[in-house]
C-alpha positions as CSV (number, residue, x, y, z in Angstrom):
1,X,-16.6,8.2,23.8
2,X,-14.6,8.8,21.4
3,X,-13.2,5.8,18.6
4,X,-10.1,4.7,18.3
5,X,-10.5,2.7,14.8
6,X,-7.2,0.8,14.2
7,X,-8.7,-2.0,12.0
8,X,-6.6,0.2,9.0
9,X,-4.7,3.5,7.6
10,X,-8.1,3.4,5.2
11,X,-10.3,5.1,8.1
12,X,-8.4,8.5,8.1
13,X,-10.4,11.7,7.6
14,X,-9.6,14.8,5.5
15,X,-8.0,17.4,7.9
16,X,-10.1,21.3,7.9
17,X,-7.0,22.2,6.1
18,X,-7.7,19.5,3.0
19,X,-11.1,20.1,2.8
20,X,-10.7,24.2,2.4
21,X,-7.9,23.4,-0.4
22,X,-10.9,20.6,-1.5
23,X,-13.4,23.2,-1.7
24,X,-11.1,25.8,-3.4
25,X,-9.4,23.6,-6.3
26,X,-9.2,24.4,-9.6
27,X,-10.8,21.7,-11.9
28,X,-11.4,20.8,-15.7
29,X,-12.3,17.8,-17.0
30,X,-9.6,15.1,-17.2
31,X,-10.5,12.5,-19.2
32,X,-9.5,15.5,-21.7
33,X,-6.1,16.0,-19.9
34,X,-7.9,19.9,-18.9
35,X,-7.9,19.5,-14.7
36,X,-4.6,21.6,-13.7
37,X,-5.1,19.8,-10.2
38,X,-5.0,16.7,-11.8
39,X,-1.8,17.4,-14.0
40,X,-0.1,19.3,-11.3
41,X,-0.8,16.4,-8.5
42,X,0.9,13.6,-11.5
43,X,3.6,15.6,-12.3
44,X,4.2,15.9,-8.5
45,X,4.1,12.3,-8.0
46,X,6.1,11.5,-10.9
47,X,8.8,14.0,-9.6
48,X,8.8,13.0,-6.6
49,X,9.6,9.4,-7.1
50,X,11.9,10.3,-10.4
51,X,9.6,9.0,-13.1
52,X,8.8,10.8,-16.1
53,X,4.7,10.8,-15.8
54,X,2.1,10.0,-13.6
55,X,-1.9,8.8,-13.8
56,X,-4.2,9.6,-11.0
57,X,-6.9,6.7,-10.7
58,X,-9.7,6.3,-7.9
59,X,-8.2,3.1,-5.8
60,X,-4.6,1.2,-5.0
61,X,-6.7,-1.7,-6.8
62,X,-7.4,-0.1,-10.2
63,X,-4.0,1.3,-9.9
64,X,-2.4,-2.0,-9.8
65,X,-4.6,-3.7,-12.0
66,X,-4.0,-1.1,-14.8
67,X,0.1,-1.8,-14.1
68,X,-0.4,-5.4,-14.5
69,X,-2.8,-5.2,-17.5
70,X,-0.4,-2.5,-19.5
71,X,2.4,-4.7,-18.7
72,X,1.2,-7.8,-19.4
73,X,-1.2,-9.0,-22.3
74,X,-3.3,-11.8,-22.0
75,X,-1.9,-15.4,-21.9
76,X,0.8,-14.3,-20.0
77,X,2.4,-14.1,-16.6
78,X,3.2,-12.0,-13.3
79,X,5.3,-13.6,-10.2
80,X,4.2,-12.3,-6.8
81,X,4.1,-13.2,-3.1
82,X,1.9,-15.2,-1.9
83,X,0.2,-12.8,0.7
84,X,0.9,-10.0,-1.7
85,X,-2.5,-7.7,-2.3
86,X,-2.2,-7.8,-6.2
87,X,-2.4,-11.3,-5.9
88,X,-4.4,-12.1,-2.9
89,X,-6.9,-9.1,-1.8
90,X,-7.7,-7.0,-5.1
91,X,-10.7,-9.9,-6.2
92,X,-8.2,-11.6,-8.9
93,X,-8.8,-9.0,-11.2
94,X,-6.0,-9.5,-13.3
95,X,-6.9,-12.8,-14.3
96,X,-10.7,-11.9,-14.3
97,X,-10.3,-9.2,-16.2
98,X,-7.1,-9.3,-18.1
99,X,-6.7,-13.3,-18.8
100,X,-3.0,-12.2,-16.9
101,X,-2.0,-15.5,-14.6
102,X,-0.8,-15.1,-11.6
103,X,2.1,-17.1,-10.2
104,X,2.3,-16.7,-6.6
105,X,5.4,-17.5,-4.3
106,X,5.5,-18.0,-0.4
107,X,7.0,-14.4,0.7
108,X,10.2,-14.7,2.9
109,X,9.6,-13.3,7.2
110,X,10.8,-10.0,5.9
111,X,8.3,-9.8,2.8
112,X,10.8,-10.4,0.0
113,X,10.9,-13.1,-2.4
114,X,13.7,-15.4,-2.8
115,X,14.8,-14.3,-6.5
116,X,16.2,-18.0,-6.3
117,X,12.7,-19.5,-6.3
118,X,11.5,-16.4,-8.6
119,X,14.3,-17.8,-11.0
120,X,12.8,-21.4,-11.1
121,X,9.4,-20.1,-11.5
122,X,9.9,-18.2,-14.6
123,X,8.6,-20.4,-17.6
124,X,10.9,-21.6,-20.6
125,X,10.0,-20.2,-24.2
126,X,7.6,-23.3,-24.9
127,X,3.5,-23.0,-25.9
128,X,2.8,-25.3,-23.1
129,X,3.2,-22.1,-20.8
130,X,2.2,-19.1,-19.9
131,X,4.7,-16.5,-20.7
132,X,6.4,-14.7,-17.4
133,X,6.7,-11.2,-18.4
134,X,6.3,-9.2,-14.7
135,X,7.9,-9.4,-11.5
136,X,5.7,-7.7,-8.4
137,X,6.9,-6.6,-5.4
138,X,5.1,-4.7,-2.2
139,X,6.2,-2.5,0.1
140,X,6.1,-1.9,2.6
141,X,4.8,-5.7,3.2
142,X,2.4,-6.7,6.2
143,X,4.5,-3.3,7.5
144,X,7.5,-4.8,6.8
145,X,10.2,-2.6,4.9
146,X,12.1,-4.2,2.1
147,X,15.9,-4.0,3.0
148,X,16.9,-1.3,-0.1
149,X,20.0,-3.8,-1.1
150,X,17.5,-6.3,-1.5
151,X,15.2,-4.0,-4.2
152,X,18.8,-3.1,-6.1
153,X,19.4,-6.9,-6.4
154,X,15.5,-7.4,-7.4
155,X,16.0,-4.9,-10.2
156,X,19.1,-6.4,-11.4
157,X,17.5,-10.0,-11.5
158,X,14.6,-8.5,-13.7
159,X,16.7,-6.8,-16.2
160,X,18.9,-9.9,-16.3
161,X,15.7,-12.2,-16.7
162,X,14.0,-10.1,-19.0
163,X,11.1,-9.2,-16.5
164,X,9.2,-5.7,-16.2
165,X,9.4,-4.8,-12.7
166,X,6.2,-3.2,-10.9
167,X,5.9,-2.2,-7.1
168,X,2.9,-2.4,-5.4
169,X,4.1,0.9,-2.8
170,X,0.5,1.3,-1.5
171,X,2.6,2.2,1.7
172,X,5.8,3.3,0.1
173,X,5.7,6.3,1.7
174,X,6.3,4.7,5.1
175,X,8.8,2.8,3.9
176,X,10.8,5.4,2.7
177,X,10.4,7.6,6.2
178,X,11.2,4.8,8.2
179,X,14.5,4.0,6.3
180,X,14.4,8.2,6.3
181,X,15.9,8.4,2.3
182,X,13.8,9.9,-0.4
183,X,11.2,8.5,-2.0
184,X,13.2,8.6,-5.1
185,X,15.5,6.6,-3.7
186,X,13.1,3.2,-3.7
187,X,11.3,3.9,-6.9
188,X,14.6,4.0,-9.0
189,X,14.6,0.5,-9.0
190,X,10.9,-0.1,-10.5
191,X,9.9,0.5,-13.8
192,X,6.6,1.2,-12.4
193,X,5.5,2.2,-9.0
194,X,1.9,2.4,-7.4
195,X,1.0,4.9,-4.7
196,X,-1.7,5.3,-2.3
197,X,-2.7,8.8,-1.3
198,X,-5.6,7.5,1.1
199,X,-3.7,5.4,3.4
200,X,-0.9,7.1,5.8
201,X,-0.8,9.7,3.7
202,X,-5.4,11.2,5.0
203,X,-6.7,11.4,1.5
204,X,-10.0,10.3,1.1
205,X,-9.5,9.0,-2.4
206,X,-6.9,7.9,-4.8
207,X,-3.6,7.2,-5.7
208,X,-1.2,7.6,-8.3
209,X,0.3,5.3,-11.0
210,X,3.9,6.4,-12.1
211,X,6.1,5.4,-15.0
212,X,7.4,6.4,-17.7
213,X,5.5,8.5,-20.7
214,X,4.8,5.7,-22.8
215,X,3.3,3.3,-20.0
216,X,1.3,5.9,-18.7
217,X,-0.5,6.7,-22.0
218,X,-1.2,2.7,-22.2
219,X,-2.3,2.7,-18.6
220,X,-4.9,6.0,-19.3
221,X,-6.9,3.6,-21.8
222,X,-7.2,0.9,-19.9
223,X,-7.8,3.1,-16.8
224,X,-10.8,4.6,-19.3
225,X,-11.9,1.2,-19.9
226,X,-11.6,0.1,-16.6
227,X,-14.1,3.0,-15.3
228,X,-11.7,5.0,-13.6
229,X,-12.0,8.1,-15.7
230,X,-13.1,10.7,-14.0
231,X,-14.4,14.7,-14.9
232,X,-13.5,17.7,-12.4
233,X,-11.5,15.2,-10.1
234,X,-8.9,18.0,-9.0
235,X,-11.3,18.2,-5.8
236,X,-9.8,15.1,-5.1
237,X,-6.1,15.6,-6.5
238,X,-6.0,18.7,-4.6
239,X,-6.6,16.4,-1.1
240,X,-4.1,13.8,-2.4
241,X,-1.1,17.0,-3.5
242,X,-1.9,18.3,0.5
243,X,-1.2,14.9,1.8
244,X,1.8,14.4,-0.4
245,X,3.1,17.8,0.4
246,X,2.4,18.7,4.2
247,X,1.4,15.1,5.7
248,X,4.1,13.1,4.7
249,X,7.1,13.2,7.2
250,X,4.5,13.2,9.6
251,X,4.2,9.1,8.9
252,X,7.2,9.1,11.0
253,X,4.9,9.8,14.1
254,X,2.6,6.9,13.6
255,X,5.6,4.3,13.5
256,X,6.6,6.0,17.0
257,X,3.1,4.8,18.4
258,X,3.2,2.0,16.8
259,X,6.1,1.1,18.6
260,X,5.0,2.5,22.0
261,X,1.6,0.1,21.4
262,X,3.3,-3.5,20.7
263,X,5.9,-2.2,23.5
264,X,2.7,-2.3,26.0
265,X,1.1,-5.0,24.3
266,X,4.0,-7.2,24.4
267,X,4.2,-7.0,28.2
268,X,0.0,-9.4,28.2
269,X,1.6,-13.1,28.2
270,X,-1.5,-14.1,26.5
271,X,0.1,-12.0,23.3
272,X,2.6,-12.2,21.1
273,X,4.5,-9.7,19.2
274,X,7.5,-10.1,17.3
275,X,8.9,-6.2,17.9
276,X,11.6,-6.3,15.3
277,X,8.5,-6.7,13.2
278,X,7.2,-3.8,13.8
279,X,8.9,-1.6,11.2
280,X,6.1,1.2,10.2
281,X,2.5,1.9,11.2
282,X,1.1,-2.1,11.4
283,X,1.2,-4.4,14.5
284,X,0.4,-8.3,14.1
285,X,-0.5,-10.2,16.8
286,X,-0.3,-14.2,17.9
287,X,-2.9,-15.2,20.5
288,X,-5.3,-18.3,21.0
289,X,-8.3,-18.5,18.0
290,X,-10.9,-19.1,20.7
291,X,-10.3,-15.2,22.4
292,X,-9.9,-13.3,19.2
293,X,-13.7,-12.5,18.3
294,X,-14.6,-12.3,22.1
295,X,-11.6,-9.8,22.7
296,X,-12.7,-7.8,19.3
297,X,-16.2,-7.3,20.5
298,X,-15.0,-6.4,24.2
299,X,-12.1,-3.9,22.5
300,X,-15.7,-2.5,20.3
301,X,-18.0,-2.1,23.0
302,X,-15.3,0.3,24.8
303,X,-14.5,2.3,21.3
304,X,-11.7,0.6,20.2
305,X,-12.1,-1.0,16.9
306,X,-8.9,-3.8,15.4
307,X,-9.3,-6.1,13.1
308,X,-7.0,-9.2,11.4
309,X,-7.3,-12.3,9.1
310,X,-6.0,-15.4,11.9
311,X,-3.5,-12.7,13.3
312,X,-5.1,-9.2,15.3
313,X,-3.9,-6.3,13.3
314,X,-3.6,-2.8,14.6
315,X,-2.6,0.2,12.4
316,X,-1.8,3.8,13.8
317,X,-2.6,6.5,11.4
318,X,-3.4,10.1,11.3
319,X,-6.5,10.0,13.6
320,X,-4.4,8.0,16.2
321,X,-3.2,10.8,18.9
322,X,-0.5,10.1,22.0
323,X,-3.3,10.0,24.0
324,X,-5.1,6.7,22.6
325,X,-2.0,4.4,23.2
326,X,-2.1,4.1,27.4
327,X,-6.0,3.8,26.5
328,X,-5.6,1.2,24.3
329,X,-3.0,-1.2,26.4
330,X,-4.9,-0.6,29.5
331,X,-8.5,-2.1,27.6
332,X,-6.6,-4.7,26.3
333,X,-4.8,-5.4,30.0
334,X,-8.7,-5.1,31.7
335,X,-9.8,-7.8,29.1
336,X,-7.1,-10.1,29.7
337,X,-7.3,-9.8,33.7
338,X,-11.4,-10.8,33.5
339,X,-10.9,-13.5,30.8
């Protein structure tokens, strides 16, 4: 039988294509700055989302934290949502690590944050407080795409404020195929942009840092401090310049099933699924606490593997095909009609 994971984009495998490019890459060591993979995937990156430089690090985790630890310095603050990952699922690292404090805000339906509420949160000039220096933004968010209007006006409100601004685009990339404009086109409004290579996107490892020279050769020491510098890593870069090069419009497909899934799900009255939710590769779905684990080990014992925190997730990805959709909604339909 074969698995349909859909607990996350995480659980992709390399294609045979990505690991003979893998196997055939051209390395040095790049904690000198010698890897050509390396250089040639950053510079790629940093084109492609119009910044001036780009730092390839291990994880979306070190890559944030690095952003908030070159932008911030200790004693002082970033704003971000709520149910943001900086804040919420990368182990507080920022404040572990970098003595940065965090001040989270409840995240509006469609992931933003009210720049109202951001505007009462930032701190006067007083020693009593922590100093708000950084605004952090994610997208896409549980899925969601931020409304590009609503980035312009973000990016406004931080220049106005005085506030760095730092996006957390672990799934950028969807966002910008399903609002089908260039990547470019979301990242001019951050000073500093995060990308995942080993999401949507198949890599097995990585993702990029971009910003402008300057940040970037902060951000290299503290990703050397951090434990993030690594030797003949074009092995890797090579994967992640593939996946930014031949699997990215392809994103557009797992949004597709995505939508064909909720569609069947939504028709089991012992689900809900809020459609106009469902904006990239991520479904969330309402049903009764007392089902959920029993309905994840049924789903497992047949090959089909979701997960969730309170809500059931699915995500579609690049090891999702056509034919694991009608498979999926008919499981779930079986385990409903027994229940």
């Amino acid at each position: 039988m074969k698995v349909i994971d859909l607990r996350s984009d995480t659980v992709t495998r390399p294609t045979r294509q990505m690991r003979d490019v893998m196997a055939a890459a051209e390395v040095g060591d790049d904690v000198y700055g010698e890897d050509p993979t390396v250089n040639h995937l950053q510079q790629f990156t940093a084109n492609l989302t119009g910044k001036e430089a780009g730092l390839f690090v291990p994880s979306g985790t070190m890559s944030n934290l690095i952003a908030l630890l070159s932008h911030c310095q200790r004693g002082e603050e970033y704003i971000v949502g709520q149910q943001a990952h900086t804040y919420k699922y990368e182990g507080g690292g920022a404040a572990v690590l970098g003595s940065i404090q965090p001040q989270p805000l409840d995240l509006a339906a469609d992931g933003t944050l009210d720049l109202l509420q951001v505007k009462a949160a930032i701190k006067p000039d007083d020693c009593h407080f922590a100093r708000t220096r950084l605004l952090c933004l994610e997208n896409t968010q549980g899925g969601k795409v931020l409304p590009l209007d609503y980035q312009a006006e973000a990016a406004r409100f931080a220049r106005d404020n005085g506030l760095s601004l730092h996006l957390d685009g672990a799934r950028v990339c969807n966002a910008a195929v399903a609002q089908q404009v260039p990547l470019l086109q979301i990242c001019q409004y951050y000073e500093t942009v995060s990308i995942c290579l080993s999401k949507g996107l198949g890599a097995p490892v990585g993702s990029v840092l971009v910003g402008s020279h300057e940040f970037i050769s902060r951000a290299r020491r503290w990703r050397k401090m951090c434990g993030g510098g690594m030797r003949q890593a074009g092995i890797l870069a090579a994967a992640g310049l593939l996946a930014l090069q031949n699997q990215f419009e392809r994103l557009a497909e797992d949004h597709a099933r995505a939508r064909q899934l909720a569609e069947g799900l939504q028709q089991i009255d012992a689900l809900s699924i809020d459609l106009q939710q469902v904006q990239s590769n991520m479904i969330f779905i309402d049903c009764a606490l007392e089902i959920q684990q029993p309905l994840i080990e049924s789903l497992r014992q047949q090959g089909i593997l979701i997960g969730g925190y309170g809500q059931l997730r699915l995500v579609t990805h690049l090891d999702i095909d056509d034919a694991a959709i009608p498979r999926v909604v008919s499981v779930f339909k079986d385990f409903f009609i027994r229940c």
